[in-house]
C-alpha positions in Angstrom: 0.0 0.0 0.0 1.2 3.2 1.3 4.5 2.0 2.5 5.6 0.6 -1.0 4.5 3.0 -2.9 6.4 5.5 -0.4 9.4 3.7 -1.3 9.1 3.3 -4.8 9.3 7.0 -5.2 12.6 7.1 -2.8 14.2 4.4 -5.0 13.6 6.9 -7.3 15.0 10.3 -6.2 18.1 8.2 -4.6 19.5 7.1 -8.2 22.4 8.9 -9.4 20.8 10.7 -12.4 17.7 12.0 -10.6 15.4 14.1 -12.6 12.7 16.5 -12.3 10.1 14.4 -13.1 10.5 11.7 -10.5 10.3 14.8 -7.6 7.0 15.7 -9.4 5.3 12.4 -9.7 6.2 11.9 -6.2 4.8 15.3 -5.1 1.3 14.5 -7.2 1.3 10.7 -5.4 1.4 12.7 -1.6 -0.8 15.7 -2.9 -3.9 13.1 -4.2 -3.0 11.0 -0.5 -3.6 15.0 1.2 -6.9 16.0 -0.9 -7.8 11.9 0.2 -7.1 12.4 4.3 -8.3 16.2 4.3 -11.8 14.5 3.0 -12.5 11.6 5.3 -11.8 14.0 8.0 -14.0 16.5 6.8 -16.6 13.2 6.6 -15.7 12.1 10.3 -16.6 15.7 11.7 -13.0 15.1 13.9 -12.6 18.3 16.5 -9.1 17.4 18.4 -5.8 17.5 16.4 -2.6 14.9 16.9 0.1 15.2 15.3 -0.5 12.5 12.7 -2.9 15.3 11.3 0.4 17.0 9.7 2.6 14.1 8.9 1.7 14.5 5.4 1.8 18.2 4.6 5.1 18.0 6.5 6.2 15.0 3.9 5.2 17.4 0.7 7.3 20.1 2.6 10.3 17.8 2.7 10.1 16.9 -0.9 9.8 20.1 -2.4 13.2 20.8 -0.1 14.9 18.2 -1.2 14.0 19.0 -4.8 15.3 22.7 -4.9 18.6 21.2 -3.7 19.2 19.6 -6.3 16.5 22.5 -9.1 18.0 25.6 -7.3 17.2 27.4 -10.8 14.3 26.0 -11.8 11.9 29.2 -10.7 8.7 26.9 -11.8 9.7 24.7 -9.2 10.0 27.5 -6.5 7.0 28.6 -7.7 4.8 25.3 -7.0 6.6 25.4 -3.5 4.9 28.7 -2.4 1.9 28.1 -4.2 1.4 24.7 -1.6 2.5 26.6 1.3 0.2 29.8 0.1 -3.1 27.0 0.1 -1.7 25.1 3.1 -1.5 28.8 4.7 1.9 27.9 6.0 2.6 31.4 6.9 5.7 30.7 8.7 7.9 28.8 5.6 6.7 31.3 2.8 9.1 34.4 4.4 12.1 31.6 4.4 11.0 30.3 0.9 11.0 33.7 -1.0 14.0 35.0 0.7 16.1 31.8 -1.0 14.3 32.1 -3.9 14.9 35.8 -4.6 18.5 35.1 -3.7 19.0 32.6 -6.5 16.1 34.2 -9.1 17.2 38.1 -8.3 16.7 39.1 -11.9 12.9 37.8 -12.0 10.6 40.8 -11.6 7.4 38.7 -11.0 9.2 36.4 -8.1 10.0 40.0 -6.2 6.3 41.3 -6.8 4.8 38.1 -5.9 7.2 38.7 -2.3 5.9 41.8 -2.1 2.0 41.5 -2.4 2.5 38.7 -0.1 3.7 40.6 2.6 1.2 43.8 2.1 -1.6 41.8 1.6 -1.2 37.8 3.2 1.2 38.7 6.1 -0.4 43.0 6.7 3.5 44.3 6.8 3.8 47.6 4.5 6.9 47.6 6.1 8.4 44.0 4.5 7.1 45.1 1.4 8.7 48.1 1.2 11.9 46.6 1.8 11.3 43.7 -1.0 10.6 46.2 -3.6 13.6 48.9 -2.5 15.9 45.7 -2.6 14.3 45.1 -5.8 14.8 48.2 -7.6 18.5 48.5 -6.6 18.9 45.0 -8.7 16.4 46.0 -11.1 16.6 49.2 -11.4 15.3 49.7 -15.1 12.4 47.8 -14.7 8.8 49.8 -15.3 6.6 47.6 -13.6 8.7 47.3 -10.8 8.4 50.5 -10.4 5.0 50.9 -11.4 3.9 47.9 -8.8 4.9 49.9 -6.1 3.3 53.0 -6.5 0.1 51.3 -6.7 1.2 49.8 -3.3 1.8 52.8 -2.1 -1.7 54.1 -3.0 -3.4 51.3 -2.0 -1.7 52.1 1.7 -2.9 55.8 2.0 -6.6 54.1 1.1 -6.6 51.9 3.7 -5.5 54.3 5.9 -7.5 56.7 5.3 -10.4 53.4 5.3 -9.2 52.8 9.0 -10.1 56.5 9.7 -13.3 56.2 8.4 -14.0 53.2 10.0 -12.9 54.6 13.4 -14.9 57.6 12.6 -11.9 59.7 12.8 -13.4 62.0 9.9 -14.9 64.5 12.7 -11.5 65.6 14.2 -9.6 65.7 10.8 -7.3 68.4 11.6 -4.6 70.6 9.2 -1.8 68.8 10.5 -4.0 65.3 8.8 -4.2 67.4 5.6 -1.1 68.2 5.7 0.6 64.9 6.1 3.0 63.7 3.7 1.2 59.9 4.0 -1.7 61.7 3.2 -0.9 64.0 0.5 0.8 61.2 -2.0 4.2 62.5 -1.2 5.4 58.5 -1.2 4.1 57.9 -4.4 5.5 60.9 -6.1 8.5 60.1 -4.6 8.9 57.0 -6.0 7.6 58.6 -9.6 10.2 60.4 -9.6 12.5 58.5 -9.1 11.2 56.0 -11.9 11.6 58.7 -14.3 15.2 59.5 -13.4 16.0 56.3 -14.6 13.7 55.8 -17.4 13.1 59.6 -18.4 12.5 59.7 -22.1 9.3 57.1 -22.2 5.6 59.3 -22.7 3.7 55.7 -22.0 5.4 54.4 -18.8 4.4 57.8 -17.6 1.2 57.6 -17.9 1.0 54.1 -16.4 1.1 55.7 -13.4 -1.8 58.2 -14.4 -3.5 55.1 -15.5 -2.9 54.0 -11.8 -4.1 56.5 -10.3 -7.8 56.2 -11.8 -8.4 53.3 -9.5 -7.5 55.0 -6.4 -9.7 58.1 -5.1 -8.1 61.6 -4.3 -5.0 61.4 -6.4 -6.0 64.7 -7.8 -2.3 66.3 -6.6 -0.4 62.9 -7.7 -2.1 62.9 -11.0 -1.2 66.9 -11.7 2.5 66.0 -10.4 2.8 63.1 -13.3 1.5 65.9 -15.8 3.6 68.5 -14.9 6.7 66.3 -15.7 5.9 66.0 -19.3 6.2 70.2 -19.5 9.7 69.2 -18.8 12.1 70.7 -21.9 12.8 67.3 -23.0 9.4 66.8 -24.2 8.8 70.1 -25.5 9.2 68.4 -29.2 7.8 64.8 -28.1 4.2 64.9 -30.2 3.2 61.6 -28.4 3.7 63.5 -24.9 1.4 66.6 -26.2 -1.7 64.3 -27.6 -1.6 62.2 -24.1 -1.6 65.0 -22.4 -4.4 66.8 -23.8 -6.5 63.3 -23.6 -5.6 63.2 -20.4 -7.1 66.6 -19.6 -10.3 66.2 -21.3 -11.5 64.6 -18.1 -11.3 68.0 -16.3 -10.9 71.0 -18.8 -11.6 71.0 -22.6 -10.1 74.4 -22.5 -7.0 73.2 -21.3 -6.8 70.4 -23.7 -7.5 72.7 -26.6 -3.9 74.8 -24.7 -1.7 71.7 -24.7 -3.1 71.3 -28.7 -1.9 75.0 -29.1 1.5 74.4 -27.3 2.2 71.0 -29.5 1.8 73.1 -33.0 3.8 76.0 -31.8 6.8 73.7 -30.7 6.3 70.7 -33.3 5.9 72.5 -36.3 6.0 69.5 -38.7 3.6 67.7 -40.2 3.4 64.8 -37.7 2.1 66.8 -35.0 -0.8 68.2 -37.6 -1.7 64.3 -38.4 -2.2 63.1 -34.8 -4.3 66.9 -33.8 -6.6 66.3 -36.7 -6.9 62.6 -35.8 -7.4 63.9 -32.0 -10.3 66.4 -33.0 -12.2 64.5 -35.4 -13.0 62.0 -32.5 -13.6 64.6 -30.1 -16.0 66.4 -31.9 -18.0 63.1 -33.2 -19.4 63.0 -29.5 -18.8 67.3 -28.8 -20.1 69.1 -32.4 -19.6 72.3 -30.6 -15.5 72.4 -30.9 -16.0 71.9 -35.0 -14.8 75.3 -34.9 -11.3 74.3 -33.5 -11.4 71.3 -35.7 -11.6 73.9 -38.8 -8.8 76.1 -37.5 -6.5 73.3 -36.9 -7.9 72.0 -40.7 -6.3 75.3 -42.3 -3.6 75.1 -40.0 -2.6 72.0 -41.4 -3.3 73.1 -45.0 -0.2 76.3 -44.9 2.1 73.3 -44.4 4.6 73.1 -47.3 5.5 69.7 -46.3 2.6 67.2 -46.2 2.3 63.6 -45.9 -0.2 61.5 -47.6 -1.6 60.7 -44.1 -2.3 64.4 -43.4 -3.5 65.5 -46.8 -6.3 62.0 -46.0 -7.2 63.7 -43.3 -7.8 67.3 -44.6 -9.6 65.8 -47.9 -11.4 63.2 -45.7 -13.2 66.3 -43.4 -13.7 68.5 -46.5 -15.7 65.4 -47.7 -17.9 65.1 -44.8 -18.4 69.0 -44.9 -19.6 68.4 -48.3 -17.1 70.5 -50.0 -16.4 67.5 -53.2 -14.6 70.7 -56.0 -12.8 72.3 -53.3 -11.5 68.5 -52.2 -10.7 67.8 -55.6 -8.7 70.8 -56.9 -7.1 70.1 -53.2 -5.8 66.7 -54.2 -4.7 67.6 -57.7 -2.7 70.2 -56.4 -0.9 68.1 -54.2 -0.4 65.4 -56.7 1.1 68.1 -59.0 3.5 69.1 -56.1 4.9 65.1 -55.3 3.4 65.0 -52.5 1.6 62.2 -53.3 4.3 59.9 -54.3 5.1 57.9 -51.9 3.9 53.7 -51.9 1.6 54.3 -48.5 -1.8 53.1 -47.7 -2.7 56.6 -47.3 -1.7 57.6 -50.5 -4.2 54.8 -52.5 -7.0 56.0 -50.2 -6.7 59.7 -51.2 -6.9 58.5 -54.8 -9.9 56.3 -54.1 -11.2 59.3 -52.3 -10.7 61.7 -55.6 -12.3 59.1 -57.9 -15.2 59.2 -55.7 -15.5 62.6 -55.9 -15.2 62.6 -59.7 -18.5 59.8 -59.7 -20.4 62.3 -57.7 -19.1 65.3 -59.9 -20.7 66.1 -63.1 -18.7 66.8 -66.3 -15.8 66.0 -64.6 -12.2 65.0 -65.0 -12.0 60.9 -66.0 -11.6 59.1 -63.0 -9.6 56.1 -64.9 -7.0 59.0 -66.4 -6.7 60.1 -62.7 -5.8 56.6 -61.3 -4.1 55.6 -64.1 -2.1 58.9 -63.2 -1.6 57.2 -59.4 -0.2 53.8 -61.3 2.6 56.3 -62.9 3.6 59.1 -60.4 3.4 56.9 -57.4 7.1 55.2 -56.6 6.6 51.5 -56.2 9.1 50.0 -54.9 9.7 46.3 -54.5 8.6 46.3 -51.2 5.1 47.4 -52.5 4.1 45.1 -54.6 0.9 44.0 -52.6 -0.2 47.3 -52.2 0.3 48.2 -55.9 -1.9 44.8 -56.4 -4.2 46.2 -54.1 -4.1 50.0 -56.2 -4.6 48.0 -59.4 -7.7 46.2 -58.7 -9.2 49.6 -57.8 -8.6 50.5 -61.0 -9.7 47.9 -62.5 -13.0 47.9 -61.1 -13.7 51.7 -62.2 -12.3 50.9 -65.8 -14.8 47.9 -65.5 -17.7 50.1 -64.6 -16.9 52.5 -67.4 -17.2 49.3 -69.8 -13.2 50.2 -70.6 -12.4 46.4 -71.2 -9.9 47.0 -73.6 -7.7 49.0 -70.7 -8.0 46.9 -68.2 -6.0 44.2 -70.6 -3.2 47.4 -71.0 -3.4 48.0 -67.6 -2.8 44.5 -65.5 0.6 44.3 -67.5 1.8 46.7 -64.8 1.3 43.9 -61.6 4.0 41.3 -61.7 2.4 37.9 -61.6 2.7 36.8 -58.1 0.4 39.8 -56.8 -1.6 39.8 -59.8 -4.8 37.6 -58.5 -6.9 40.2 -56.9 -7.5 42.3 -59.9 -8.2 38.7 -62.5 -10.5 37.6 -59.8 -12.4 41.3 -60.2 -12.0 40.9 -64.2 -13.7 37.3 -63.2 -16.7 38.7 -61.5 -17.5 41.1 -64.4 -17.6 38.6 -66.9 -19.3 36.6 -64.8 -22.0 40.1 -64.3 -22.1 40.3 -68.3 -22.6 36.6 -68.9 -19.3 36.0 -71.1 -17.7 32.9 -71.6 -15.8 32.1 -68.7 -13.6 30.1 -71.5 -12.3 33.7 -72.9 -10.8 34.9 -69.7 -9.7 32.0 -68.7 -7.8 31.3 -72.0 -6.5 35.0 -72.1 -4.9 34.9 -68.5 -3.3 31.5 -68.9 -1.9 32.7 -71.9 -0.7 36.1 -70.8 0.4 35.4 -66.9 1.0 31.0 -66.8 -0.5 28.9 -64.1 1.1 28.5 -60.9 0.5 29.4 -57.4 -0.1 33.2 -57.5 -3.5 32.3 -59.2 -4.9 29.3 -57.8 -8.1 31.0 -56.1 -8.4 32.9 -59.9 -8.8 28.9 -61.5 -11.2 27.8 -59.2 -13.5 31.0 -59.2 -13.2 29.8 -63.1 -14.2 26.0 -62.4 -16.9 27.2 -60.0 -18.1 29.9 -63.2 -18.0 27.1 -65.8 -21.1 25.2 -66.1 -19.2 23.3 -69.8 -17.7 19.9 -68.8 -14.6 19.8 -71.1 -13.9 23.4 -69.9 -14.1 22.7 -66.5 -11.9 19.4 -66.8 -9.3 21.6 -68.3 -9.1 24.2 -65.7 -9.1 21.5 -63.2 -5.8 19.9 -64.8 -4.6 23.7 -64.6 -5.5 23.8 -61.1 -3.8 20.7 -60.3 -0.4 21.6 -62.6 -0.3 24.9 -60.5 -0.5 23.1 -57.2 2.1 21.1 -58.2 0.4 17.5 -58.8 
């Protein structure tokens, strides 16, 4: 029974190469045989204790010991260990067992937290885990959720203190000098801010992790006005990230202010970057606030004196002068800038300023050829070899709007441009309008094979074929093409 199975598993751990496996097996065996003896005496309603009553949680204590001796750097292992003891509420051992850990494992920022909360919130000493974290930081020094972590510790300390008052209705006698204490007034936590950003002191996002921290705790007003006033600092004066989190941020309090920080960003960022992420900014603000369109137009015609624009921003300009209705002024807008190169560059931005003149040109009478304008795109815009999917992609667009003129004979000119393996988008598209008019699958088929081969980049283009063909010779052939381009 118990005995030999007992001493199977020490045969076991006492061979020469011992492995993990046979510790773990072991540990499951005396875990099941714990669960087992914790039931029946649940069952027997047993009130005294003896000292058999531990014999076995003492074993599984002995085992995981003499495991680590020989696992010292397995931090899985540790980890089960203080998970038992955490469930078996062995208090006493887990203080013992994170101190050895920490001292093999001091590079593991989860092992040191896991201390930590531990102490605060299992064994109520703010003190211990105060000390775990400081040792922590001194190894660790460049770690953000170290220091992160303990902020939020700290917080969480100043609410239960000031929980405790409440509780021991304390609230009546709150006095200047209980205003004016430094527990009370966040001067922990901005200590420790600060002294996360003199080691990490050029990153926007971690510092607003700690904003971000500070929502979950009540009365961090001061704390939170502390965090904001460090990204005034010089070294963010040309940080455009640091201005639009900023003026998010203070959209919870003062639209006003947010609109100042906007100001501030354009004045000291006067590229076009800082124009893009504004006009991005505004045009969700005002979706849900229509009364600051006003600013949104300013910061518009701001953006339009540029002399350097990016696709992305002249997207944004055309795509508000399209929801304002203004389709000529949009369109002389774009032309302009396609005339001046800015409109060059292989981006997704760029194709979707085209796409958005062509629809303007549908909606315009008597006006300019939307195919001569794209076709215009396929020339001036620099394709690299990087770009060929996106080209694809730019290509197919035209297609379709030379295929709803009824300009067949183009399209044919015009897919000589796409290399073959980013070709299939716009054959499909040819497909589907052959398909619309009721032409013989056969012809397109034939022409393609001819013109661009079989092979993999248009395997999906021969089966929307088969699935078209309704003639059984036909569709035997494109199956063998099918088949030849999948090779066999």
């Amino acid at each position: 029974g118990l005995v030999n199975k007992r001493r199977e598993f020490e045969y076991l751990l006492r061979r020469q190469a011992v492995r993990k496996s046979d510790f773990l097996l072991y540990l499951t065996f005396e875990l099941n045989l714990l669960k087992l003896y914790t039931l029946r005496v649940s069952k027997l309603k047993k009130t005294s204790s003896s000292p058999s009553d531990h014999h076995i949680e003492q074993h599984i204590h002995l085992i995981f010991r003499r495991g680590l001796r020989k696992f010292k750097s397995d931090l899985n292992f540790w980890m089960q260990y203080i998970d038992f003891c955490k469930k078996n509420e062995s208090q006493k051992k887990l203080s013992s067992i994170y101190a050895e850990a920490l001292q093999i494992h001091p590079k593991d920022v989860s092992l040191w937290l896991s201390a930590a909360s531990w102490e605060y919130f299992s064994n109520s000493s703010i003190k211990n885990a105060r000390t775990l974290l400081q040792r922590s930081l001194r190894v660790n020094s460049t770690s953000p959720n170290l220091y992160v972590e303990y902020f939020k510790l700290e917080l969480h300390y100043i609410q239960k203190l000031r929980g405790r008052r409440e509780i021991l209705q304390l609230d009546g006698v709150k006095s200047k000098k209980m205003m004016e204490d430094e527990t009370f007034s966040g001067a922990v936590p901005m200590i420790i801010f600060d002294q996360a950003i003199e080691k990490i002191n050029d990153d926007v996002e971690f510092r607003f992790k700690f904003l971000e921290a500070c929502l979950t705790f009540p009365q961090t007003e001061k704390i939170e006005s502390h965090i904001l006033s460090s990204l005034e600092h010089s070294s963010f004066k040309t940080n455009v990230t640091a201005y639009i989190a900023r003026a998010s941020w203070l959209l919870n309090t003062s639209i006003s202010s947010s609109l100042k920080v906007l100001n501030s960003g354009l004045s000291n960022c006067p590229g076009p970057e800082i124009h893009e992420e504004v006009l991005i900014f505004m045009s969700s603000l005002v979706t849900s606030n229509p009364s600051l369109s006003p600013h949104h137009l300013t910061y518009i015609n701001s953006a339009k004196k540029l002399n350097e624009k990016t696709p992305k921003l002249i997207r944004l300009i055309s795509e508000y002068k399209i929801l304002n209705g203004q389709y000529s002024e949009t369109k002389n807008f774009i032309l302009k800038e396609i005339d001046n190169d800015r409109l060059k560059s292989p981006e997704t931005d760029t194709i979707k300023v085209y796409d958005i003149l062509a629809s303007i040109c549908y909606k315009l009478p008597s006006s300019t050829s939307v195919i001569s304008l794209l076709e215009k795109g396929l020339h001036s815009i620099s394709w690299g070899s990087n770009s060929s999917k996106m080209k694809s992609e730019y290509v197919q667009r035209v297609v379709e709007y030379m295929l709803i003129e009824g300009s067949e004979d183009k399209v044919k000119k015009i897919l000589k441009y796409i290399e073959p393996p980013s070709i299939e988008p716009a054959l499909r598209t040819y497909l589907r309008y052959y398909i619309s008019e009721n032409k013989p699958v056969e012809d397109i088929y034939s022409y393609c094979v001819s013109e661009f081969g079989v092979g993999l980049h248009c395997v999906n283009f021969l089966r929307d074929c088969l699935n078209a063909e309704t003639d059984i010779n036909r569709r035997r052939r494109i199956w063998e093409s099918i088949v030849s381009a999948e090779g066999g």
